[in-house]
N, C-alpha and C positions, 0 to 999 in steps of 0.2 A: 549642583547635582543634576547629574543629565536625565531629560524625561524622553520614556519610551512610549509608544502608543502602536501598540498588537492589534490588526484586528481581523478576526475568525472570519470567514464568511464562507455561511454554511454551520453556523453556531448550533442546529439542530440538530446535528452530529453529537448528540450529549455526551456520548462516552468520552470522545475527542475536550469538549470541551472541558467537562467537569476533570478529565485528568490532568485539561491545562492546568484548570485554577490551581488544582491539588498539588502538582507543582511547584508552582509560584508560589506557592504560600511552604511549601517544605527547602525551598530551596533559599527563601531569604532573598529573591533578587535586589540588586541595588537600583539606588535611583528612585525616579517618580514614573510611577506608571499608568496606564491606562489599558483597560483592554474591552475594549469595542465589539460587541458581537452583532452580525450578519444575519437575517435568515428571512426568507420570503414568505414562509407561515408564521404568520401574527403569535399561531395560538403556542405553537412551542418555542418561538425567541421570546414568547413572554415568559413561558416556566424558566428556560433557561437562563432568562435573567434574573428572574428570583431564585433560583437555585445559587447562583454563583454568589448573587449578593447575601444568600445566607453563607456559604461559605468565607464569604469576603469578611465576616462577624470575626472570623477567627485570625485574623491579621494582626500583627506584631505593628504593621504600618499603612498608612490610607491606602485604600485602590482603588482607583476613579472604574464606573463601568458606565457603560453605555450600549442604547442597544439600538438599532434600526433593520426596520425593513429595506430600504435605499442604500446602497452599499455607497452611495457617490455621499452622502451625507456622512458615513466613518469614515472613509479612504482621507480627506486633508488631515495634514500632519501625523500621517502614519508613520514608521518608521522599517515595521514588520506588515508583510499582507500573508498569514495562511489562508491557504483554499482547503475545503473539507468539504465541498459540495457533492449532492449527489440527486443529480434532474429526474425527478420521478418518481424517487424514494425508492423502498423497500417494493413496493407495488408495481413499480416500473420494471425495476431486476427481477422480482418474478418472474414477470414473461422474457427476459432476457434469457432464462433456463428454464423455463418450463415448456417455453415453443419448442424450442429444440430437442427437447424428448420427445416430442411427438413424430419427430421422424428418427429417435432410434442413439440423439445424442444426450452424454449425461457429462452434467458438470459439476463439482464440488463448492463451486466458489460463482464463474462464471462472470469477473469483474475485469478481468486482464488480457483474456485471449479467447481460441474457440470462438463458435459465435457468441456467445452470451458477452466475453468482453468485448468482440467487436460492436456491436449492437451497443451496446454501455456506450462503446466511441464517439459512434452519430449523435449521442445526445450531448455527452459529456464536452467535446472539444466546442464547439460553438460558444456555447455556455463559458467557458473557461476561457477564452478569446474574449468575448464580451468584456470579463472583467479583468483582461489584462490589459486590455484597452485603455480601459479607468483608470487603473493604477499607471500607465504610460503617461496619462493627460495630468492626473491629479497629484500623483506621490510618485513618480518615478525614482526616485531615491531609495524607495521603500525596500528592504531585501520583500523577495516574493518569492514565498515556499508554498510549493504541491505535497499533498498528502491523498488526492484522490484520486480514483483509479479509472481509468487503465491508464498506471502512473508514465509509463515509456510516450505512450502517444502524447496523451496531454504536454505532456513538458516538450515534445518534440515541435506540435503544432505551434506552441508558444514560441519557441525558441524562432522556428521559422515565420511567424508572422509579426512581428513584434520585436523594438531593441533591448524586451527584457530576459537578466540573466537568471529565468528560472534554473529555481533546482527541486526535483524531488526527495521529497524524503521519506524512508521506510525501515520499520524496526527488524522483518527477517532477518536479514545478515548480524544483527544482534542479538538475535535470540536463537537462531541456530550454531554459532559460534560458542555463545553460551552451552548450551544441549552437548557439541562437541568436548567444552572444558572439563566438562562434570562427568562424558564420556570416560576419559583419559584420568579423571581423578585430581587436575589442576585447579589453581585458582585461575576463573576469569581475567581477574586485573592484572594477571601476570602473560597474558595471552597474545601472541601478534600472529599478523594474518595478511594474506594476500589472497585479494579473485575480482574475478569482473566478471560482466555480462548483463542481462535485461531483470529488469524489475521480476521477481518471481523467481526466474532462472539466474542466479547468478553464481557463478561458478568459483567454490572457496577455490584456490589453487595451491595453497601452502597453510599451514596453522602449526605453531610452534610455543613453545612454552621454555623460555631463558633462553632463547638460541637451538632449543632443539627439537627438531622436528616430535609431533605427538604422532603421525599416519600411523606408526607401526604401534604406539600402546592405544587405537582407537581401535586397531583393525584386530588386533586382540579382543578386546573386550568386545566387539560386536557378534566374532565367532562365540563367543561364551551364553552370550546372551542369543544364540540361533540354538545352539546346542539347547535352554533350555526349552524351544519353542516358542510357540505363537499361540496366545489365546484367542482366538476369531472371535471373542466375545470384545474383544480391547481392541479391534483394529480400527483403524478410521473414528474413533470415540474423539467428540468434542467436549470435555465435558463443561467448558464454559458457558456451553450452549446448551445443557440440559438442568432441566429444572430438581432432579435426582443424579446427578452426575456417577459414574461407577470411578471404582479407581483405574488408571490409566499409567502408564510406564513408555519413558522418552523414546523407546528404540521401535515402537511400534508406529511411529508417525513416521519415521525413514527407510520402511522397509523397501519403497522401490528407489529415495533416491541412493540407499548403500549401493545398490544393484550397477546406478549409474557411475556412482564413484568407481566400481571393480568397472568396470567398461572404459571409462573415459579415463580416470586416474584423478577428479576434482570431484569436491562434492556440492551437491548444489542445493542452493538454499532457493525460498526458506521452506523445505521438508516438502510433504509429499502429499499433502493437499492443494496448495497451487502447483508444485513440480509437476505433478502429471499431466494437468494440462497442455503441459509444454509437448507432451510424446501421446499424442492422441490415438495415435496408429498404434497404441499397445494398449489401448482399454475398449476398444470401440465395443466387444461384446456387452451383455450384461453379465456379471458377476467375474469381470476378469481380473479385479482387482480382489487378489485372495480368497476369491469367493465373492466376495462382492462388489455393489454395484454402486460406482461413484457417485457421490449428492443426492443416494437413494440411504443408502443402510451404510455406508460407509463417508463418513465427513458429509452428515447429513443437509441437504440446503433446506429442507424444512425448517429441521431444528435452528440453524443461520438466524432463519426470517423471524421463528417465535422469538429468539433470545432479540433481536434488536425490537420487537417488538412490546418488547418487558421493559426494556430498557428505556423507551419513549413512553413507555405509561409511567414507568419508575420518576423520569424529570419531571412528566406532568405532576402526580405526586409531592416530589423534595422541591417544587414551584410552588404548591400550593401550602403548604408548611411553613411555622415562624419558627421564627430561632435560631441559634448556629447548628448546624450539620453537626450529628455526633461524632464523639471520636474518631470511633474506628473509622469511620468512612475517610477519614484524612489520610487513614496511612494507603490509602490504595494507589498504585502509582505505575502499575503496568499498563502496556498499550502503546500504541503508535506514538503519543504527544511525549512518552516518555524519555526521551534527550532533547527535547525543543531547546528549554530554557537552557539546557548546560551547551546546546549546539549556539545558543543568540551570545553568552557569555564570550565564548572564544573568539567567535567572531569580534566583537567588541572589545577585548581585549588581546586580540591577535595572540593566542595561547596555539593557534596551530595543532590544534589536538584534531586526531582521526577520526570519520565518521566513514560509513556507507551513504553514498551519495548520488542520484542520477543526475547526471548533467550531460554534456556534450561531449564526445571521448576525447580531443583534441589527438596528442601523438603517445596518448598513455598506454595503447593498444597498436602496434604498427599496423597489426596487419588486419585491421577494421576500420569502416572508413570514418574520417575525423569528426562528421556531422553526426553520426548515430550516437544514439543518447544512451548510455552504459551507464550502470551501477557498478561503482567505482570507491577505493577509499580514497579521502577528500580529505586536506587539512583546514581545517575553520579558519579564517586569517581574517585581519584588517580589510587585506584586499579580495576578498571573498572566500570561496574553492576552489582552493588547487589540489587537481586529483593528481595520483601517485603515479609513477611508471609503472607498468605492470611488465613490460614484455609481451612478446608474440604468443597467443594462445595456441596450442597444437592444432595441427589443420584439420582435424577431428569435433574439436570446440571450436573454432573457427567459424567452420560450416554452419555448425548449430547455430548459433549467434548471430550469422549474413542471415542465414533464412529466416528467424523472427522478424530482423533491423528491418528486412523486406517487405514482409507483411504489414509490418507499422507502417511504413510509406506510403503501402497501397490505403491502409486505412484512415489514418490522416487524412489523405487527398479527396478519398472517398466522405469524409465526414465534413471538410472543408466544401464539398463541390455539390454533396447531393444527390450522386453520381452512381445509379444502384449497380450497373455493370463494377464499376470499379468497388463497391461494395460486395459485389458476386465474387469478383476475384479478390478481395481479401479473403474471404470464406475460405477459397479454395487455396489459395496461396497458405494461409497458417496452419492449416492442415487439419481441422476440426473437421472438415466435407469432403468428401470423398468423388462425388459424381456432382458434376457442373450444374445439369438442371435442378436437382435436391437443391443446388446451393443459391440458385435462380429463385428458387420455391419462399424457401427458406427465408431470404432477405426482403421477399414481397414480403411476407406476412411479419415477421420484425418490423417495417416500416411501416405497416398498416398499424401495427399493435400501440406503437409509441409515435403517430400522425402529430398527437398536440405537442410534440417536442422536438420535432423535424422540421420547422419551419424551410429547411432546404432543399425539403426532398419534393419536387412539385409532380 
């Protein structure tokens, strides 16, 4: 019976984690397992461990856990290494988007681009090097999967500093695809699809249903639902993130990227809280986003910070509890970690099955260059990820997608190096800045705000 040994790092991520276990435990994996969790606060890899091992009550079959602060102490005889780290916390991203309102920018999310994801960079890439490192020395065998953000960069810097073959992975393109099927009125599992491009921005290019194209019953149903209006009470609503949540309807989360689809002819995932990031030169006012004002009153970043905030008292909580985890709480199973397990299967048993994938483009994209890391569909094999041919992106996407891959360069090298000029011109390069010295400003005080996680920046 072959044994597997997972291990999380960055296990303080509870939503991450607790949807692994839930998981593994709904999915029956085979084999002898072990899953290993990571985290550099004592006080929540302790909940999280007692969390998981109430869960683990509910097991059909043993699951070995373990927990350490020392990530070098779980890495021997791993088999899987996820990252789900995030330097700083909640507190750190903060000021990742709230500095930058102070001179006039507003971000929803603020984990991938703009300053708020550049900024995320500087701390993020070093950190994630560190522990590619280890996994290089210790378990280089190890598949080693990304799940945190700014997912393009990290996996890029890895790729380039390091003989490992990361891959990122991200549920958008699966859950907007989904959004798309239910559009149309199809079943998901009967759904095929083609796109590429960067983490956030990725660009569906086809979606079909038995061989035939759905564009024209989506682009239907989207007029139908214009025609009946827009409630500015439901626009930008997360309601995962409110503690009274309102009712919400799927077609109000894509109002700008439909907009993009009728311009370019692709639609782009995943929807329109991180998509607009990507086109900053169309929100820069306040309230330009239908009236409102991005990671203010529209895809609130307050509200972001309270719910993950609930959610780390909630492990502390379900840590401090005996007994198994009730029911219901088993059947929850959306979220990021939700194709891990069905993603390690295929792999392991070379099922070749399709995913969204970031990895290195190779010749899947002609006309991008082979190093830039695109989210791509990817078949799980024996032999890792092989992403799909895609074809030449019109020269239109094209553009789009050079000028991100750019920005990530500059940024990388900049989080690699320490290097605030090159830090300035990533600013001004992704297009979040508009005027050089702002962007001069700007990255001083970013690097001052997060000093104790910069060790590069002298």
């Amino acid at each position: 019976m072959k044994s597997h040994k997972l291990v999380i790092i960055g296990a303080g991520s509870a939503m991450f984690t607790q949807g692994i276990i839930l998981d593994w435990l709904r999915r029956k994996q085979e084999g002898e397992w072990e899953i290993s969790l990571v985290d550099i606060d004592a006080e929540i890899l302790n909940a999280t461990e007692k969390m998981v091992r109430r869960y683990a009550l509910s097991a059909e079959k043993p699951l070995k856990i373990s927990a350490y602060t020392d990530r070098r102490d779980a890495l021997p005889g791993a088999t899987v290494v996820v990252c789900t780290i995030g330097v700083g916390g909640r507190r750190a991203w903060e000021q990742d988007v709230l500095i930058p309102r102070k001179y006039g920018i507003f971000q929803p999310v603020g984990d991938s681009v703009m300053p708020g994801g550049i900024s995320r960079a500087m701390r993020m890439i070093p950190a994630v090097l560190e522990i590619a490192k280890d996994v290089e020395r210790i378990c280089p065998q190890a598949r080693f999967i990304n799940y945190a953000n700014p997912m393009t960069a990290i996996v890029r810097a890895v790729r380039r500093k390091t003989s490992l073959p990361m891959v990122g992975l991200c549920i958008g393109v699966d859950e907007t695809l989904r959004l798309l099927a239910r559009l149309a009125g199809v079943s998901y599992e009967r759904v095929t699809a083609k796109w590429a491009g960067v983490n956030h921005l990725t660009w569906i290019l086809d979606i079909r249903d038995v061989g035939a194209s759905l564009w024209p019953t989506i682009e239907n149903k989207i007029a139908e639902l214009r025609r009946d209006g827009v409630d500015p009470e439901l626009v930008g609503r997360m309601p995962w993130a409110e503690e009274n949540p309102k009712p919400s309807k799927d077609h109000y989360d894509l109002l700008f990227s439909w907009q993009l689809y009728e311009e370019f002819g692709a639609f782009p995932a995943p929807l329109d809280r991180h998509v607009t990031e990507y086109f900053p030169e169309r929100f820069r006012k306040e309230k330009s986003y239908h009236g409102h004002t991005l990671g203010v009153d529209a895809y609130s970043f307050e509200d972001t910070i309270a719910y993950g905030d609930r959610v780390y008292d909630s492990t502390l909580s379900l840590g401090n509890s005996e007994g198994p985890v009730p029911h219901a709480a088993l059947q929850s199973t959306s979220g990021e970690h939700m194709q891990l397990m069905e993603i390690l299967r295929s792999l392991e048993h070379d099922r070749r099955q399709w995913y969204s994938v970031n990895l290195p483009n190779g010749s899947s994209v002609p006309n991008l260059p082979q190093d830039a890391i695109l989210e791509l569909p990817a078949a799980a094999s024996a032999d890792g990820f092989i992403p799909m041919p895609m074809g030449e992106l019109t020269p239109a996407l094209a553009a789009i997608v050079l000028c991100r891959t750019a920005a990530v360069e500059a940024t990388v090298e900049a989080a690699l190096t320490g290097n605030r000029k090159l830090m300035t011109e990533a600013l001004v390069m992704d297009g979040g800045v508009e005027d050089y010295s702002v962007a001069e400003s700007l990255a001083e005080d970013l690097v001052r705000a997060h000093t104790a996680y910069l060790p590069q920046f002298k």
